[in-house]
C-alpha positions in Angstrom: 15.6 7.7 38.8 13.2 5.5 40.3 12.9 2.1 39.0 8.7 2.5 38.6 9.9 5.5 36.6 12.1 3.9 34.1 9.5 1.3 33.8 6.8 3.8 32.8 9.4 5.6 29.9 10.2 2.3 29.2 6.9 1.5 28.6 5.5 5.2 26.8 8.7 4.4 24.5 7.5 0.8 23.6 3.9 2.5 23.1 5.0 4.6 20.7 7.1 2.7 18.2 4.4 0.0 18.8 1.7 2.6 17.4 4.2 4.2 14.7 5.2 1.0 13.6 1.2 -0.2 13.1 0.4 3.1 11.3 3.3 2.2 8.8 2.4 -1.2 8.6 -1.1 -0.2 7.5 -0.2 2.3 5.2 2.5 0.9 3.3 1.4 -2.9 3.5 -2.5 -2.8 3.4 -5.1 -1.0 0.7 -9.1 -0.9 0.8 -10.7 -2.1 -2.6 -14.6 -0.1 -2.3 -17.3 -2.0 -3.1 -18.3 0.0 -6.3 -14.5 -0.2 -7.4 -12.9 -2.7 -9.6 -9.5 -3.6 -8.0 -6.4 -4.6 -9.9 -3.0 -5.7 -9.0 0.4 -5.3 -10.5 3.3 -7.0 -9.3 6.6 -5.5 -10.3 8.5 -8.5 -10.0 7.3 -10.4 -12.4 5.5 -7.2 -15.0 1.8 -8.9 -14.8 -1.3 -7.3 -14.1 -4.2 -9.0 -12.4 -7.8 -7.9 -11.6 -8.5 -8.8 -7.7 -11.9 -10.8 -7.6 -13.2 -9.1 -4.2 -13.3 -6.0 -2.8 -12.7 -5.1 0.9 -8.7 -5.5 2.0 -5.7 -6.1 0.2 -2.7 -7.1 2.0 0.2 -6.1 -0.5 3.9 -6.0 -0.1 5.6 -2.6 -1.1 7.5 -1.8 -3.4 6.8 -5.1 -5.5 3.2 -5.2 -5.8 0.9 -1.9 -6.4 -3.0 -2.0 -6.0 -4.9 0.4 -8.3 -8.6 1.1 -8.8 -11.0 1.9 -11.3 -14.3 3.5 -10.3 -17.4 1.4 -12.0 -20.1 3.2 -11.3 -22.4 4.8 -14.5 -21.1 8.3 -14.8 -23.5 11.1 -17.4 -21.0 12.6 -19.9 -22.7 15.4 -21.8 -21.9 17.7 -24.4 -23.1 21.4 -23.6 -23.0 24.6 -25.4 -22.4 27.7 -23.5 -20.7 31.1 -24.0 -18.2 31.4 -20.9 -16.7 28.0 -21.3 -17.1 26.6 -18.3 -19.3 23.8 -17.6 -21.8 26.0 -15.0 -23.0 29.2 -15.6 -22.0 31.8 -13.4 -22.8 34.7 -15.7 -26.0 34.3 -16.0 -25.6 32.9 -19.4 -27.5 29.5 -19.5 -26.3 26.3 -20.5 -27.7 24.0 -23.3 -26.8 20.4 -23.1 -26.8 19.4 -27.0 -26.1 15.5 -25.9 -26.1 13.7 -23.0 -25.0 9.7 -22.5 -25.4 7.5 -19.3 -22.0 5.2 -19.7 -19.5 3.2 -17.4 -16.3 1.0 -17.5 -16.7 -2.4 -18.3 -14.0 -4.8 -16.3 -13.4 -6.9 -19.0 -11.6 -3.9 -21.1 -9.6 -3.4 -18.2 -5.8 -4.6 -20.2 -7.3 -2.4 -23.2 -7.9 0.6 -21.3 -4.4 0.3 -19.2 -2.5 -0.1 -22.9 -4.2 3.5 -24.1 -3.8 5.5 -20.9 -1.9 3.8 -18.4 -1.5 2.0 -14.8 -2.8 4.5 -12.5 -6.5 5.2 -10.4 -8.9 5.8 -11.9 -11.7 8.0 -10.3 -15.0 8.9 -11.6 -14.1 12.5 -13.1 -11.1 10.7 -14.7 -12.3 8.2 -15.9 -15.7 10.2 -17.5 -13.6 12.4 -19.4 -11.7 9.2 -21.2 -14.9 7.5 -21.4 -16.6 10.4 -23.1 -13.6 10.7 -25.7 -14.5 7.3 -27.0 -18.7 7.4 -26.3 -18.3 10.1 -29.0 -16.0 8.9 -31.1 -17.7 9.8 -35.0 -21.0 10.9 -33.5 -22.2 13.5 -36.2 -21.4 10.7 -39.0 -23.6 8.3 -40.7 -21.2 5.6 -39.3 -22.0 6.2 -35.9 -23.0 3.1 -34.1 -22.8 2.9 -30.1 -22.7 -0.9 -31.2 -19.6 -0.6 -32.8 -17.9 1.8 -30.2 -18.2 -1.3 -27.4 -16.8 -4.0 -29.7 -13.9 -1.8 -30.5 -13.3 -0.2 -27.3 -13.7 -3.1 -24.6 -14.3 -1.1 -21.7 -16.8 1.5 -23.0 -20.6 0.7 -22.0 -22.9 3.0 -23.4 -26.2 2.4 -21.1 -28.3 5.2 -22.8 -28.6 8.3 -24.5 -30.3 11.3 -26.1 -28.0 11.6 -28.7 -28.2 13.9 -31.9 -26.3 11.0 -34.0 -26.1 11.3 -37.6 -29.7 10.5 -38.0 -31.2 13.2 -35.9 -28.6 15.8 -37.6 -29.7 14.9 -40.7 -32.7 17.4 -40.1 -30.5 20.1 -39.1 -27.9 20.2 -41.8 -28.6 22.3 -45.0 -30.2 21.1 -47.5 -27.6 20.1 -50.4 -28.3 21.5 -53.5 -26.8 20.5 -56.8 
């Protein structure tokens, strides 16, 4: 072999595990935070979580530190009565929605919500079914108060609703008799 020939395999070679080696670096030590995305950080060195103030990227260092992210955006979580159990109709059968409620995570229940379900991503169609198991937490009782549900779930905000509470239920229960 030429010497311009070894200099060219020398130099696809060092192209190579230049371009392998950046599509490691940026998959093992950087992560994007999106803008509609509350970012936090655990480090596994020392057992702590913190939520990142910015969003954009994170340089991290793997296998000690782990970025997660939990999806802010309001999210409708609904209550529907149908006949084929599934939430769209494909039989033809149509599908009532008995309650409907406009909700989102709040950061500062972040620590709350990771004691009761975890350290993992959360994405929007993860997130809205653990959101809509506390939004509707005692809804048909006299008790109900969406009040109530935020102080005692941190990182539940209920925005709106059309809810059939207790009050509106009253009118549909029978009539007690005595």
């Amino acid at each position: 072999m030429e010497t311009s020939e070894k200099r060219w395999i020398i130099t696809g070679i060092l192209v190579v595990v230049i371009l392998i080696g950046g599509i490691i670096y940026r998959y093992n030590w950087w992560t994007f935070v999106d803008s509609y995305e509350l970012g936090y950080k655990f480090d596994k060195a020392t057992g702590q979580t913190t939520m990142l103030t910015r969003t954009g990227w994170h340089r991290i260092t793997p296998f000690f530190v782990e970025i997660h992210t939990i999806d802010t955006r309001p999210v409708q979580i609904r209550i529907e009565a149908n006949i084929s159990g599934s939430s769209t109709s494909t039989s033809g059968v149509n599908t009532r929605v008995l309650n409907a409620m406009l909700v989102r995570f709040k950061p500062v229940g972040l620590i709350q919500l990771l004691e009761y379900h975890g350290r993992m991503d959360y994405d929007q169609e993860t997130l809205s079914q653990i959101l809509k198991i506390y939004a509707y937490e005692g809804c048909a009782t006299d008790g109900y108060s969406k009040e109530h549900l935020q102080k005692k779930y941190t990182f539940l905000e209920i925005m709106t609703t059309t809810s059939t509470t207790a009050d509106t239920l009253q009118n549909y229960l029978p009539v007690k008799t005595q």
